[in-house]
N, C-alpha and C positions, 0 to 999 in steps of 0.2 A: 504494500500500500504506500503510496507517495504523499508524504508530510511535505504540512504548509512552514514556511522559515518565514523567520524574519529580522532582519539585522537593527538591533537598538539602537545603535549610533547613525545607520545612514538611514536608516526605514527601508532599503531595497529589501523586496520579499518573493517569495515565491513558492514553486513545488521542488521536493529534489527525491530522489530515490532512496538516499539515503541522509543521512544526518548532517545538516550542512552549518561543519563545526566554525569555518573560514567565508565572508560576506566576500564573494566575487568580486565586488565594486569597492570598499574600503579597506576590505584587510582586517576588520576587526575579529575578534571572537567572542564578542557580545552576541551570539544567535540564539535564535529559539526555533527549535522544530517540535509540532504538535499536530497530530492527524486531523485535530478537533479546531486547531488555531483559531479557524476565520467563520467556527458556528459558535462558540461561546460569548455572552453577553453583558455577566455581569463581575464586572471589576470593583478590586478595593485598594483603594490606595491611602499609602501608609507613610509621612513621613519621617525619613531618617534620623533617628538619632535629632529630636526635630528642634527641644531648646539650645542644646549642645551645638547645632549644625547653625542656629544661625547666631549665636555670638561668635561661631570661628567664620562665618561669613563677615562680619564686620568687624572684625579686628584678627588680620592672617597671622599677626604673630602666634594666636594661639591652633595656627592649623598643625602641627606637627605636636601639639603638644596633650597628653591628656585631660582631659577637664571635665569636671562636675558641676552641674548647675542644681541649685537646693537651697537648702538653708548655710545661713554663713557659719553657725557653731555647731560646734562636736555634735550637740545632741540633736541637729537637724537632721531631714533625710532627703536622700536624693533622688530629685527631680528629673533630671534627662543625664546620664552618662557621655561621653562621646564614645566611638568606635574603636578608640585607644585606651580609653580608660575600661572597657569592657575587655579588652584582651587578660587585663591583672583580675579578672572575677568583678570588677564594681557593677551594678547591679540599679535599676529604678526600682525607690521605696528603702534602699538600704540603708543606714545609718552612715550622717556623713563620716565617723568616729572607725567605724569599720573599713569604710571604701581609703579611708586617708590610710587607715592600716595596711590594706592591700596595694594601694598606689600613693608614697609619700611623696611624688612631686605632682599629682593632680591640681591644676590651678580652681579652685573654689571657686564659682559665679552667681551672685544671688539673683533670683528669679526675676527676669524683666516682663511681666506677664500681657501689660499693652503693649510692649514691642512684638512678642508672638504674634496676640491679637488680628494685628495689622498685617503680620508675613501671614498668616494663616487664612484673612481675609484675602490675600491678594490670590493666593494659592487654589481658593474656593473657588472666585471668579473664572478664571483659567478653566477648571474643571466645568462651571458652567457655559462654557461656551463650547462645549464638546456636547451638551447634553441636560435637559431641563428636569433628569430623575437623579439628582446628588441630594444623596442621605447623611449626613452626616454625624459622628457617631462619638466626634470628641476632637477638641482644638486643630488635632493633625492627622486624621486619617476620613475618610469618608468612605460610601458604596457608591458605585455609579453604574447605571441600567443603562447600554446604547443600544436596546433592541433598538431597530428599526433608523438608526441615524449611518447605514452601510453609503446612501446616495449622497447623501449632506455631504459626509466625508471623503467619499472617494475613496473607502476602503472600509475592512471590518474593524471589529471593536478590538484586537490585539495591535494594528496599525494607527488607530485613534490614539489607546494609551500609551503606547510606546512614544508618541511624537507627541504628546501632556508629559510627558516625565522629560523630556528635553528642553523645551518649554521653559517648564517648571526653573531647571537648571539653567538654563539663559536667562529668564525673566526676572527671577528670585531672589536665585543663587542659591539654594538649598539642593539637596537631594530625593528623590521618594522609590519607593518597591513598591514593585503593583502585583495584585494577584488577578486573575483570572479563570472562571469558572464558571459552571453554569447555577450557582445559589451564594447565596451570601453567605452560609457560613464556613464552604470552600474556599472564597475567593480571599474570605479576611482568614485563612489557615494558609495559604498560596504567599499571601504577599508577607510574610513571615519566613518565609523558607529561605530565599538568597537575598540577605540583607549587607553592606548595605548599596543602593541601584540594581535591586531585583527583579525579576520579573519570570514569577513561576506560574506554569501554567496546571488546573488538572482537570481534566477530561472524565464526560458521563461514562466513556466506556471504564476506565479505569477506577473510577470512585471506590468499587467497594476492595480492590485489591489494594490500593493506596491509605484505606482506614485502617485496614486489617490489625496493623499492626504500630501504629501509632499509639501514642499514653493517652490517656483520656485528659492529661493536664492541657491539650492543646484544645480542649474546648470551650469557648468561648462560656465564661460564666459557671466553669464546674471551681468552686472555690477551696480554698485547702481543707475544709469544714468535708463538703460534698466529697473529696478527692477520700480523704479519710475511711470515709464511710464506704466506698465504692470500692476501696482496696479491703478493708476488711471483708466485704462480703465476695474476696476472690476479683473481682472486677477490675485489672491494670490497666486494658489495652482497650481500644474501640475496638476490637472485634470481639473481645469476649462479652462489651455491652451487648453487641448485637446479638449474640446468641441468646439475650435473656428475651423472655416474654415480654410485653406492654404489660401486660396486669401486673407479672412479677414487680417490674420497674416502678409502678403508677402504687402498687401496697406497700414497698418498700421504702420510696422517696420521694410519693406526694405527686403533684401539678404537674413538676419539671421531670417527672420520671416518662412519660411521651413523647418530652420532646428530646429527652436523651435518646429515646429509639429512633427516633428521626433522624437525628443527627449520626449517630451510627451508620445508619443504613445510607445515608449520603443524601436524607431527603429534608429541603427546608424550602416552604412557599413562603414565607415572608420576602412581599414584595419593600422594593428600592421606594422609600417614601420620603420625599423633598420635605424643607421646614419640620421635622422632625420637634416636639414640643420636648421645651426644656422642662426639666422637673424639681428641678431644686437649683440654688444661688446661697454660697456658703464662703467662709473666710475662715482660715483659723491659724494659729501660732504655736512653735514651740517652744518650752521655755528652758534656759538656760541650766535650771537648774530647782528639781522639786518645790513646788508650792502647796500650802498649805492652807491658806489664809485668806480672809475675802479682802482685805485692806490689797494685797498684792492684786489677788485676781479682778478685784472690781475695776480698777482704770483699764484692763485690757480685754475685758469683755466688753465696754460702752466702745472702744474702738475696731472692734469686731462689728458691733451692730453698726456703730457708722459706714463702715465698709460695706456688709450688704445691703445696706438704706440704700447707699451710692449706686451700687451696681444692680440692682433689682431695677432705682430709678432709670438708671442706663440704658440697660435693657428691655424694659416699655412693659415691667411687668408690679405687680402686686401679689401679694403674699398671705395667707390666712392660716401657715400655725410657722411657730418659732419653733426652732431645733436646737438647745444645747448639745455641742461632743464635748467630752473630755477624756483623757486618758489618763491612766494613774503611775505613777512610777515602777508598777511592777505588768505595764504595757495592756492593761484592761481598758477596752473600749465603752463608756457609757452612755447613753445617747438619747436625753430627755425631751420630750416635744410640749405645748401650749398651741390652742388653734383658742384663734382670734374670732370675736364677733363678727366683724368685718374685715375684708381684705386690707391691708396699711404697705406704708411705703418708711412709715416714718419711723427714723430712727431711735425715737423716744418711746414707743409703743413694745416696738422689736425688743426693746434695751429691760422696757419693766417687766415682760414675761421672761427673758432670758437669766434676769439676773433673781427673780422670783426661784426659777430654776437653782440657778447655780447655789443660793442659801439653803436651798433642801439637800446638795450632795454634798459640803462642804463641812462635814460631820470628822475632820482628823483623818483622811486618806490625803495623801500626795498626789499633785498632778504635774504632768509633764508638758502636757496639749492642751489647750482650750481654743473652742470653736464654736462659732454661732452660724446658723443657716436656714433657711425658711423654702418651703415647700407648698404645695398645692397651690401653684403659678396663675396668674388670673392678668388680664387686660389691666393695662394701668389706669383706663379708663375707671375702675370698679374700687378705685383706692379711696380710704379714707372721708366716707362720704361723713357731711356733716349732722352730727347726728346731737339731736335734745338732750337726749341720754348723756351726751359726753361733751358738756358746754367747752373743753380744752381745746376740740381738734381742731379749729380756726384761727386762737391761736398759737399750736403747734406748727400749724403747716405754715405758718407763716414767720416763727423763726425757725425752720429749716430753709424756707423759701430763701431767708435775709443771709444765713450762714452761707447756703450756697452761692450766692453771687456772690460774696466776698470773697472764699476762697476759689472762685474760677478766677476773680481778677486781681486779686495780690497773693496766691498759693494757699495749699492745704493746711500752713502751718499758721497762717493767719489769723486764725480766730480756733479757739477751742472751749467746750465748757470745762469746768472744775473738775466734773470725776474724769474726766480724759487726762487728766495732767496729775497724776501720782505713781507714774512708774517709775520702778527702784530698778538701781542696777544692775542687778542676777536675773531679771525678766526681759529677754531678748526674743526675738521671732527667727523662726528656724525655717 
């Protein structure tokens, strides 16, 4: 059978007999041969090492070098690795205190989160101009469906992606791996495989020999909890999933136990669905050094709520329950909620259910994390309606109104209230 090629650097493509390791026309051995190449449709693109990649995009001295972006103190965690500092074991999530153990010349970078924003904005657009089904699934990776854009382009959806990831690389200056396949949760298992500038294909004929023998850690959302459980009951690989029942799976592990069989078996209809609704808007800090005390934690929990007040506002949304996290010094996760009468944006609101929270867990456990976050997302239109009930919210909304045009016109550090201003020097953000 005669597989379709196609050369990532020039885009010349074609049929060949056999494996066409060398592109004719450039000489590269960036190819790709796949039977299935030019009928597969839905792509997931993933990028690179993505905070990492684009602080070494804007400052090259640190292209050769390896570097962690995260928190700035020991007891932070890291946020994007680069491809160097993954060589020594550094890891995303790991402690920066660990990763500096494994790599002591890592250059530490603290998180520029609106600068991503913007690379990752620009990265979106791009994609949207290949195709109006972009699902996006978090800061730097997305799904993209080109059924049906073969005439648009002038070519199938493996010639589309491959010429988005150059693009990408011209326009950017970042890198991405794309996967390719016919389901999403193939295609984000694909663009995983040859990182980093990958671009792995897998085909329906081969689906269920290619699962056989994979860990089931490469499935999307089985977490160390579920992984646990699944190896206890003999279950390592996605083929021994598949051998189990749906019933078996569904009395064992609940809801998610069908869609593990799905997933086994290489079958997922969750279509590519654009604007995807966000679900929650969250901020949080780590701190330098165990806290015990509300005097410490209360100035950095009202700067917590100011932050999602801001970004909730930002992003055109409103909010009707509050979310305390905290985590304890011996790494236990707590996670207390409050749902609001009404939807609010304001940060005084956010602030008095969150810190109502924090006086109930603050009973003599140490914390290491504190975090505030708000969920069940609503039209900013639905905020803060003025209500009899609550003669304050008119004027609330109106010094929030006066703080923020202050600090958009002489900076954030411009105006603050009183409990914002009593952090002590052992409480840093990580």
């Amino acid at each position: 059978m005669r597989d379709n090629w196609i050369c990532l650097d020039c885009l010349e493509n074609g049929k060949r007999d056999t494996a066409q390791d060398i592109c004719p026309r450039c000489g590269s051995s960036r190819t790709r041969c796949h039977t299935e190449l030019n009928n597969l449709k839905i792509g997931h693109v993933d990028c690179d090492a993505f905070y990492a990649s684009v602080e070494k995009r804007d400052n090259p001295l640190l292209r050769m070098n390896p570097v962690l972006v995260g928190g700035t103190t020991y007891r932070g965690v890291v946020t994007s690795p680069c491809y160097i500092a993954r060589r020594f074991g550094c890891r995303s999530a790991m402690p920066i205190w660990k990763a500096k153990k494994l790599c002591p010349d890592a250059i530490l970078i603290r998180p520029d989160i609106k600068k991503y924003q913007d690379v990752a904005n620009k990265v979106r657009t791009l994609m949207l101009q290949i195709t109006p089904l972009v699902e996006p699934i978090s800061i730097d990776e997305a799904f993209l469906d080109l059924t049906g854009t073969e005439t648009l382009h002038k070519g199938g959806a493996a010639q589309t992606l491959a010429k988005l990831a150059l693009r990408i690389e011209k326009e950017v200056g970042i890198t991405v791996s794309i996967g390719l396949s016919h389901n999403k949760f193939l295609s984000k298992i694909a663009s995983n495989m040859d990182k980093p500038r990958g671009f792995s294909v897998i085909g329906v004929e081969e689906t269920l020999e290619f699962l056989e023998h994979q860990p089931i850690e490469i499935i999307s959302g089985v977490g160390p909890s579920l992984q646990e459980q699944l190896k206890r009951d003999g279950i390592t690989s996605i083929g021994a999933l598949r051998r189990q029942s749906i019933s078996f799976l569904t009395d064992q592990y609940g809801k998610i136990g069908k869609q593990l069989w799905n997933y086994a078996n290489g079958v997922d209809n969750r279509p590519v669905t654009p604007n995807r609704r966000r679900k929650s808007i969250s901020a949080e800090v780590t701190l330098s050094s165990d806290v015990n005390d509300i005097k410490t934690l209360k100035p950095l929990l009202w700067s917590l709520c100011e932050k999602v007040s801001e970004r909730t506002r930002d992003a055109g949304f409103a909010a009707q329950v509050v979310i305390l996290k905290l985590k304890t010094s011996k790494f236990q996760t707590i996670t207390r909620r409050r749902k609001l009468t009404h939807p609010t944006q304001i940060a005084e609101k956010i602030w008095q259910q969150a810190f109502h929270l924090l006086v109930s867990e603050v009973t003599g456990s140490e914390f290491r994390l504190i975090g505030v976050g708000l969920s069940d997302l609503c039209d900013a239109s639905l905020a803060d309606p003025v209500d009899l009930v609550d003669p304050n919210i008119e004027r609330l909304l109106k010094t929030e109104e006066t703080i923020i045009t202050i600090r958009k016109k002489y900076g954030t550090a411009s105006i603050k209230r009183g409990r914002g201003m009593h952090r002590t020097s052992r409480v840093k953000s990580g």
